[in-house]
Every structure is written in structure tokens, then in C-alpha cells.
N, C-alpha and C positions, 0 to 999 in steps of 0.2 A: 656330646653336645658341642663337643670342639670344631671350629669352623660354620657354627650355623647363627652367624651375626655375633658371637662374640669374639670378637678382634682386639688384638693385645695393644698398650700401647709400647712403647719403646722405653728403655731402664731410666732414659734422661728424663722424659715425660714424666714417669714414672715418679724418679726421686721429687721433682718439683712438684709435682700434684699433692705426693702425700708429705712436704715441706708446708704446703699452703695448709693443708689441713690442721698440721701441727698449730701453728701459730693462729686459727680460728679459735676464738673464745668459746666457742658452738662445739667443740670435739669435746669427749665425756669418758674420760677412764681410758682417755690415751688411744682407742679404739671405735667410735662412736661418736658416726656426725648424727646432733640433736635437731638436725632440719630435716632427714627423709629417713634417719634410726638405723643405715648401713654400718656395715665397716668399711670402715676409710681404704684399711688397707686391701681391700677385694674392689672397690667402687673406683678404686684411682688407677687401676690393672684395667680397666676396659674399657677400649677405645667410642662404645657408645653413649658412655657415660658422661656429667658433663657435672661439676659445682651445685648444689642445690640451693646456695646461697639466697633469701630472698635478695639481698642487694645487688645481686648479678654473681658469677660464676669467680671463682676465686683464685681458679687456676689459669685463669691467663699470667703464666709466669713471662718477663724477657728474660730469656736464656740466658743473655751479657750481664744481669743484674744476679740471675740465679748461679754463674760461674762465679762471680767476685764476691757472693753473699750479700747481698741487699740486706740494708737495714730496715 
């Protein structure tokens, strides 16, 4: 299945998506977004994927905030 629409993201992408997820009250046993019932850690690896957030997407990290640790 490799190469047919699912596209990787990049390790930077990567660590900040599954950072956001960390800090979401909505993740469940450390593995387990309770908005669409994936694993975080499989949903935040694919570049078609996107937050399921109802409030909007959660992973819009800025990278300058995501380097110096944002509070």
C-alpha cells in the first residue's frame, strides 16, 4: 500500500503533531484520540491526515514556539 496516497510526514511534523495530541484532554490511555477513536501515534505519521479536533485542527504547531517549548 505504500505510495498509494499515503504520504509520510517529516520527523519534525511528526514530533509536534503527536506533542499536540499529548496535551489534548480528548487522548485516552496515552494512545487514543476520543474524537475519531485512532491512534494518535499512526494518524500523526500521515501526511493526509489532519486534527479531528471539533474546535479546529490542533496541530497547527509554529515551529519557533515548538523549538523553544511553548507553554
Amino acid at each position: 500500500m505504500a505510495g498509494k496516497g499515503f504520504g509520510l510526514v517529516d520527523d519534525y511534523t511528526y514530533a509536534g503533531r503527536l506533542a499536540a495530541c499529548r496535551a489534548c484532554p480528548a487522548l485516552e490511555y496515552d494512545t487514543t484520540c476520543m474524537h475519531c477513536g485512532c491512534l494518535v501515534e499512526i494518524r500523526a505519521k500521515l501526511g493526509n491526515k489532519d486534527c479531528p479536533h471539533p474546535g479546529g485542527s490542533r496541530w497547527k504547531v509554529n515551529k519557533l514556539n515548538f523549538r523553544v517549548g511553548a507553554r
